[in-house]
N, C-alpha and C positions, 0 to 999 in steps of 0.2 A: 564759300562753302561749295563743296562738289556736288553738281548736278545730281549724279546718281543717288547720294545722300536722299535729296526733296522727292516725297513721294504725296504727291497732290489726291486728293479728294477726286476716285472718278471711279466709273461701274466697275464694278469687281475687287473693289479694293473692299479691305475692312476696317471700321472706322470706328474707334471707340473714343466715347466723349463722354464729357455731364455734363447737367444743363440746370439752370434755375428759368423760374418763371417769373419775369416780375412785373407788379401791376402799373401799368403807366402813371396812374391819379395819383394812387398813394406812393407808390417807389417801395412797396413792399416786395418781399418775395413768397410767393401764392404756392410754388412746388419746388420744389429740389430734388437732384437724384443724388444718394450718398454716394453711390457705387457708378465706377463709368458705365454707361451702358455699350454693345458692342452691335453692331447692325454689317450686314454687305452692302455698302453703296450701289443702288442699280437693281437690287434684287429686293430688298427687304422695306418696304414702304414706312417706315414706324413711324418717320417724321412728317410732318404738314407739307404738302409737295412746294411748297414755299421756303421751306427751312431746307428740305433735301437742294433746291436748285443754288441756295445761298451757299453751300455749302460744297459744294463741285467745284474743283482747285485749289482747296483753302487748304493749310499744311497742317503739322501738327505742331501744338503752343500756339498754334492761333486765336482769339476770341471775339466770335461775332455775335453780333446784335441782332433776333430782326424781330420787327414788327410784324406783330398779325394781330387784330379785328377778330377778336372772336365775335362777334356777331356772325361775320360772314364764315366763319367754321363750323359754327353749334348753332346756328342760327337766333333768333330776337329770346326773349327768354319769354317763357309759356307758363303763364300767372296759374294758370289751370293745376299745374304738378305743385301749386306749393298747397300743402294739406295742414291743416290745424286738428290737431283731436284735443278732448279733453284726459289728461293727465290719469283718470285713472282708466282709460284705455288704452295704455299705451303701456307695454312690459316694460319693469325694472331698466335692464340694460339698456333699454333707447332712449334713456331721457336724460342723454349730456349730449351738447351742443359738439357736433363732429360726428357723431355714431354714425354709422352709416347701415342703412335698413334695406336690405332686399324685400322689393316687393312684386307679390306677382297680380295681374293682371286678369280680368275675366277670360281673356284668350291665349292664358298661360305665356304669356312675355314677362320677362322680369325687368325690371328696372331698378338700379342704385339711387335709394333718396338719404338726402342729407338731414340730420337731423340740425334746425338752424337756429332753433328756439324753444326755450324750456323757461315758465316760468311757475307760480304755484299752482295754477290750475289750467295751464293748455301745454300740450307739445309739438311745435311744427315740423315739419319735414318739407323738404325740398328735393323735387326730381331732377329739376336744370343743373347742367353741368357748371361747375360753381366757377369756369370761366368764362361763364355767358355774361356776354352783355359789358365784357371788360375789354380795354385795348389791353393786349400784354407785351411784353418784348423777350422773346427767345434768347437766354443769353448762351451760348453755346463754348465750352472751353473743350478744344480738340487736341486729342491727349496721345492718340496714335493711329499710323495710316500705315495701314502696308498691302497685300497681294492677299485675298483671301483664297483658303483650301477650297478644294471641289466638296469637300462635306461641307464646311462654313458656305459656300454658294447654294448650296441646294438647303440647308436648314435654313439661310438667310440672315445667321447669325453666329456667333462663338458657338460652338460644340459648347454641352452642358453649361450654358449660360442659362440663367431665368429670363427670360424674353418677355417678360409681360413689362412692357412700358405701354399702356395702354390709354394713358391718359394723354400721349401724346399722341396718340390718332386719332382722338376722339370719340372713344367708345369710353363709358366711365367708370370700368371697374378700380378697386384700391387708388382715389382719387385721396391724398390726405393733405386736405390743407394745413401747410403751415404755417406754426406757432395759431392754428384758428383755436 
């Protein structure tokens, strides 16, 4: 193959992939992206700086693996955000297993809780990020690398691309687990 061809994973480049997440124990997969997502390598942090250093030289059609501990990402999970109400405090729409509830805080912070339990008379939520306290494995299929534009470097990603992968830096917005 000709050199010039190979265009390696490295700053400045633009690097469009998808990714599953899958749970070490079970061998589930916990997230998926349907859609590649597009980032500039060097600029745009979207990935765990563990997955970005994995990922520096790797070509495209390549598919890596990596491990990451979410403990040490989201930190131990905090017993304290999982909430129980009883069922008729709880509005209609939040009482299936998956909703996910904005809530705000005495000091107006919001936080994404998960709704994790629904039975006749309690409904739980959950504030931890629903990859706490799991080993997962990043499985990353890289799909194309090439030379990003000066717009693409400065937005840090594909022009009019939707750039919220947020669940991959670990802030938890539209966190949806799957088949949960």
């Amino acid at each position: 193959m000709d050199n010039m061809m190979e265009d390696p994973i490295g700053d400045g480049k633009l690097v469009e992939l998808k990714y599953q997440v899958l749970d070490v124990k079970t061998k589930s997969v916990l997230t998926e992206v349907e859609f590649p997502i597009g980032y500039v390598h060097g600029v745009n942090e979207i990935l765990a700086p563990q997955v970005t250093t994995e990922l520096e030289g790797k070509l495209p059609g390549d598919v890596i693996e990596v491990p990451i501990d979410c403990n040490k990402v989201f930190g131990p999970r905090d017993e304290s955000l999982v909430v129980t109400d009883h069922i008729d405090n709880v509005p209609e729409e939040y009482r299936k297993v998956g909703t996910s509830v904005l809530m705000e805080s005495d000091s107006g912070k919001t936080k994404t809780f998960l709704v994790t339990r629904v039975d006749a008379n309690s409904v739980t939520i959950d504030g931890n990020n629903p990859l706490c306290g799991r080993e997962v494995i990043f499985k990353l299929d890289i799909i194309s690398v090439r030379d990003a534009t000066e717009e693409e470097i400065q937005l840090g990603g594909p022009v009019n691309a939707d750039p919220d992968i947020s669940e991959i830096v670990g802030s938890d917005r539209n966190v949806k687990p799957v088949g949960g």
